[in-house]
N, C-alpha and C positions, 0 to 999 in steps of 0.2 A: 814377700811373705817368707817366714821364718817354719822352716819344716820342720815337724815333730816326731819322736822315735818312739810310735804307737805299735803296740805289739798288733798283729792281724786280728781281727774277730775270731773268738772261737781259742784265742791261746792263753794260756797260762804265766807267767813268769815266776820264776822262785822269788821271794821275797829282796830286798833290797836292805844292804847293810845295816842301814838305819831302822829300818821297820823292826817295832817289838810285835814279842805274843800280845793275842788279844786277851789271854789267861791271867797272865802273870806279868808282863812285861819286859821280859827278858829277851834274846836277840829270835828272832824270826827267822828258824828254820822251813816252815812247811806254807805254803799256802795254798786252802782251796776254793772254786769257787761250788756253790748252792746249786741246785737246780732253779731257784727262782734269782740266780744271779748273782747274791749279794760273796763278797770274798773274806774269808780268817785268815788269820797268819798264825801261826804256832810256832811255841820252839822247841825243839827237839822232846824233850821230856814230853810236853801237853800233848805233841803230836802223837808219839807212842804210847802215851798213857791213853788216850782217848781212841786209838786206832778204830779198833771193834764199831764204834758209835758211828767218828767222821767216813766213815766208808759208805751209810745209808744215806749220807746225806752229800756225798762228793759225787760233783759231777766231771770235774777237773781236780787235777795237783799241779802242782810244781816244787820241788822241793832243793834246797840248796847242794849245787855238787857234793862236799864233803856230808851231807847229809844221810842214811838210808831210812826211808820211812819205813816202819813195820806193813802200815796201811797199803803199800804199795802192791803188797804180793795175796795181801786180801783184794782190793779192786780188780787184780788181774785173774783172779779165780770168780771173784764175781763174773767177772765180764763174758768169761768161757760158757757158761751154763747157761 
């Protein structure tokens, strides 16, 4: 049996080289997933442009090292209150 490198339940990964935005197409910096599961990928631009919105509806991120999400420091004020 050939073992596979599944992330744990419940984690995130930043998006993978290859993966575009689901916007635009372009390289996928952000991904999050849904509360009802399903995952976007964004690239830098989509993701900060849309911050405000993906934040009501993220239940997870991950976003690429060199990346910073705007969104970030909205979900962590969300999360305090």
């Amino acid at each position: 049996m050939t073992p596979t490198l599944t992330p744990p339940p419940g984690t995130v990964v930043p998006p993978a080289t290859d993966e575009r935005c689901d916007r635009c197409n372009a390289a996928g910096k952000l991904r999050i997933t849904m509360a009802g599961g399903g995952e976007l990928v964004f690239c830098g631009h989509h993701a900060n442009k849309y911050a405000d919105d993906l934040v009501k509806i993220t239940v997870q991120f991950a976003a690429d090292p060199d990346f910073e999400w705007r969104g970030a420091d909205l979900m962590a004020s969300n999360s305090s209150n």
